[in-house]
N, C-alpha and C positions, 0 to 999 in steps of 0.2 A: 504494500500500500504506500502512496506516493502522499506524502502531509509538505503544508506548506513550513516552509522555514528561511529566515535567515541568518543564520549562522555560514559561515563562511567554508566552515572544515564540511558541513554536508553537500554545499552548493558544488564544493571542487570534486568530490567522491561522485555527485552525481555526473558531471559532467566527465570526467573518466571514464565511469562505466560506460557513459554513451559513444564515448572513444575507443570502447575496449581499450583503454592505457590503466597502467598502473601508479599510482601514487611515489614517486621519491619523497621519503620526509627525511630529511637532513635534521641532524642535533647538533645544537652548538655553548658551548659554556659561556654565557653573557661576562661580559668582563675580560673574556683572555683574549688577548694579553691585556685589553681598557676597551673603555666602553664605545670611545671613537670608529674605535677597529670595528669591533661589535656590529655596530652599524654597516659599517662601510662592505665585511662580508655578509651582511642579510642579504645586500644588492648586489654582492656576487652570487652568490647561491642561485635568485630570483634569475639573475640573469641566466644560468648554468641549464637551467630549469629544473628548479626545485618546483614542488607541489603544495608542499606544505612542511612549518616548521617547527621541530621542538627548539625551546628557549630553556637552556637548563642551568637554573639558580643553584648558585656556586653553595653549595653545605660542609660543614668541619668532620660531616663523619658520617658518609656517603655509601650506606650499607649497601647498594644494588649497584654502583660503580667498580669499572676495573682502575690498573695503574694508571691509563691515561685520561680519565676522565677525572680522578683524585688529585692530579698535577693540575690539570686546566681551573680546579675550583681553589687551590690554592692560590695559582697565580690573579686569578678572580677575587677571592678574598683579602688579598694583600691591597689590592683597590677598594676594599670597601664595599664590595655589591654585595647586596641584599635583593630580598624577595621585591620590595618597591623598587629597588633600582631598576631591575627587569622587567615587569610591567612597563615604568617610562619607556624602557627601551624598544618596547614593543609600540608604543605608541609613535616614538619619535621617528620611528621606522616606517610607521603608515604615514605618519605625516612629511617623508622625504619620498613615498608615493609608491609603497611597497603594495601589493595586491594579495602577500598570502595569508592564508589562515596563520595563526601562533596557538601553538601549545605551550602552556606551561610546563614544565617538569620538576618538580619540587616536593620536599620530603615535609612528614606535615606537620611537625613543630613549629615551622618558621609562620603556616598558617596558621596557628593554635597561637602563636605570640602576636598577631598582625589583629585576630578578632575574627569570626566569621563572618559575623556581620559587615565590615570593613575592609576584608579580601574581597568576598562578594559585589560589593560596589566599586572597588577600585579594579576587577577584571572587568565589567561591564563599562565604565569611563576608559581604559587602558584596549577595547577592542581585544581581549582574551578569548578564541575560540575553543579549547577545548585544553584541559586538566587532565594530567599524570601523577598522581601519588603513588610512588614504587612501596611504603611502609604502610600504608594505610590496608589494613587486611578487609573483606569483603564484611567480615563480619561487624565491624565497626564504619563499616561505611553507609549508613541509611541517610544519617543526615548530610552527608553531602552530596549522595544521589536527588536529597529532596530538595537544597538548595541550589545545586549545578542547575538542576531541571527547569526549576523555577526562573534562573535567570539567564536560560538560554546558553548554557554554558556546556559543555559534552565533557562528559569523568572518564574518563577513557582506563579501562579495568587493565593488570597486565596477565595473561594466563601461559601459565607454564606448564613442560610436559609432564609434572609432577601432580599435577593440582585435578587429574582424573576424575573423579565420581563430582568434586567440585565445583567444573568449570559449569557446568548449566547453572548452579548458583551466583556462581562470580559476571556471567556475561545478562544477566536475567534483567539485571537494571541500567546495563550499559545503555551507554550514548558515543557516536560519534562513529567510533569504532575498535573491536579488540584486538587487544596490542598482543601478539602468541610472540613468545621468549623463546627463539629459536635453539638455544644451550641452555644444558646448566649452568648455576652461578652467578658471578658478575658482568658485565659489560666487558668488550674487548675483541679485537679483533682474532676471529679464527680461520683454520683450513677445513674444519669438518665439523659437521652438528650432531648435536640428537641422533640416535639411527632412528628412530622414531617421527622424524618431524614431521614427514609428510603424513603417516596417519593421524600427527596429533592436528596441526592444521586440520584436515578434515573434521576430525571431529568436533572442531568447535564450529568450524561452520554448518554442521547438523543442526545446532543447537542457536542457531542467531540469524538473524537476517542482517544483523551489518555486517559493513566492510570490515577486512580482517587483513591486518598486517602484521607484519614478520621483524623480528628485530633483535639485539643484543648478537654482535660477532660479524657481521653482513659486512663485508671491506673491500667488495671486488668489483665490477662490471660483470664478471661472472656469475660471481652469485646473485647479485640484485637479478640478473635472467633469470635465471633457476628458479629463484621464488618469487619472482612474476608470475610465473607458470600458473601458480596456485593460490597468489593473494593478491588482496587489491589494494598495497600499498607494504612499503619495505623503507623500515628505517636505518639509515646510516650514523651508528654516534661515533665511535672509536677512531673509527678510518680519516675521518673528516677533524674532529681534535686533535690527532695526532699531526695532519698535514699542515693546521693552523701551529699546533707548535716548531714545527717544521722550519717555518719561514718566518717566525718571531724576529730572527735578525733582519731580514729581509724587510719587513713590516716595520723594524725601529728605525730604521732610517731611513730619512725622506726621499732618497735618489733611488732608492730601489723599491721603496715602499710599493708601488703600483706593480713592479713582476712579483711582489710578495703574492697580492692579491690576486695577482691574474692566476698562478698556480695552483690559486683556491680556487677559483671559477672552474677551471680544466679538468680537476681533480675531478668536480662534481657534474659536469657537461660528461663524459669518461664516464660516469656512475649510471648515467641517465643515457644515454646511448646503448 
């Protein structure tokens, strides 16, 4: 059944599917190396052709992150970014005339210290389309399925190949779409997943009518194919942090600073190809 909406992460999902294309959602740690940069590769990405973005708030202890995504929230935290810094950043980004959805990604202390009431409104002023709490367990999640809901905001659940007899619980109140954890563990990039992936993929799409994307380890052009095949969006975090740390020198100084950037755009043009 087709409902009206604007939310921005359904509108792009729809118009995909009617592309037969798959979603690239690119993750990037807000702040690394500053928040200038930040910006400047949102509209690399955009340009690369990204789909859609996670925006991921820098945390001191980063229980679902691998080594490079706990380097990138350091060097982020060493500037000061918080969970509002991120928000602006997302705003400041539509307002230099970015077009994509933004996902949060953030652990939920940081929104338990902000207020819910006062997250809530400041995703809604901040253009926030859809929510990732990696700590937040299904069972403690009602009131933010009732609040997400309420303000047009999508909770986007994560399910893993662990989480079996579960997963119809966990995708039951989703929105947006389910995020399937392609490995165990933490975040990072790999050569080989799950032997299971592909039936666990399936089986959550028995159990759900939304889009379902693939993530945690994803690093290649290769594999973003591969599970094209079978999902309707693949996210890239590791591969892409890493490449930004990569050219950190490149990026601190101003005569090089724009091949810093452009090597980010290629990387993810490369991904999306």
């Amino acid at each position: 059944m087709t409902t009206e909406t604007t939310n921005r992460m359904d509108l792009t999902f729809r118009k995909l599917k009617a592309e037969g294309a798959t979603a690239l959602i690119p993750f990037l740690t807000v702040g690394d190396p500053d928040l200038t940069t930040t910006l400047d590769i949102i509209a690399e990405l955009e340009a690369a052709g990204a789909d859609i973005l996670e925006l991921g708030v820098p945390y001191s202890d980063p229980l679902a992150d691998g080594p490079v995504i706990q380097r990138a929230s350091s060097r982020a935290l060493r500037g000061k970014v918080h969970l509002r810094t991120c928000m602006e950043t997302a705003l400041k980004a539509r307002q230099n005339g970015s077009k994509l959805p933004f996902i949060l990604f953030t652990y939920y202390n940081p929104v338990l210290q902000m207020g819910l009431d006062t997250f809530f409104a400041e995703l809604d002023a901040h253009e926030i389309s859809g929510l990732i709490i990696p700590d937040l367990p299904v069972e403690e999640s009602e009131e933010m399925r009732i609040r997400s809901r309420e303000a047009g905001v999508n909770l986007i659940p994560l399910v893993a190949p662990t989480s079996s007899e579960r997963i119809e619980r966990i995708v039951s109140g989703a929105s947006g779409f389910v995020y399937c954890v392609s490995s165990l563990g933490v975040t990072g990039e790999r050569s080989t997943f799950h032997s299971g992936v592909d039936e666990f993929i399936a089986s959550v799409r028995r159990v759900t009518d939304l889009p379902v994307a693939v993530g945690f380890g994803i690093s290649t052009s290769e594999q973003v194919e591969r599970f094209s095949q079978i999902c309707d969006g693949v996210v890239v975090g590791s591969a892409i942090v890493r490449k930004v740390e990569e050219v950190i020198p490149l990026l601190d100084d101003p005569a090089t600073r724009s091949d810093g950037l452009l090597q980010i755009r290629e990387f993810v043009a490369q991904l999306k190809s």
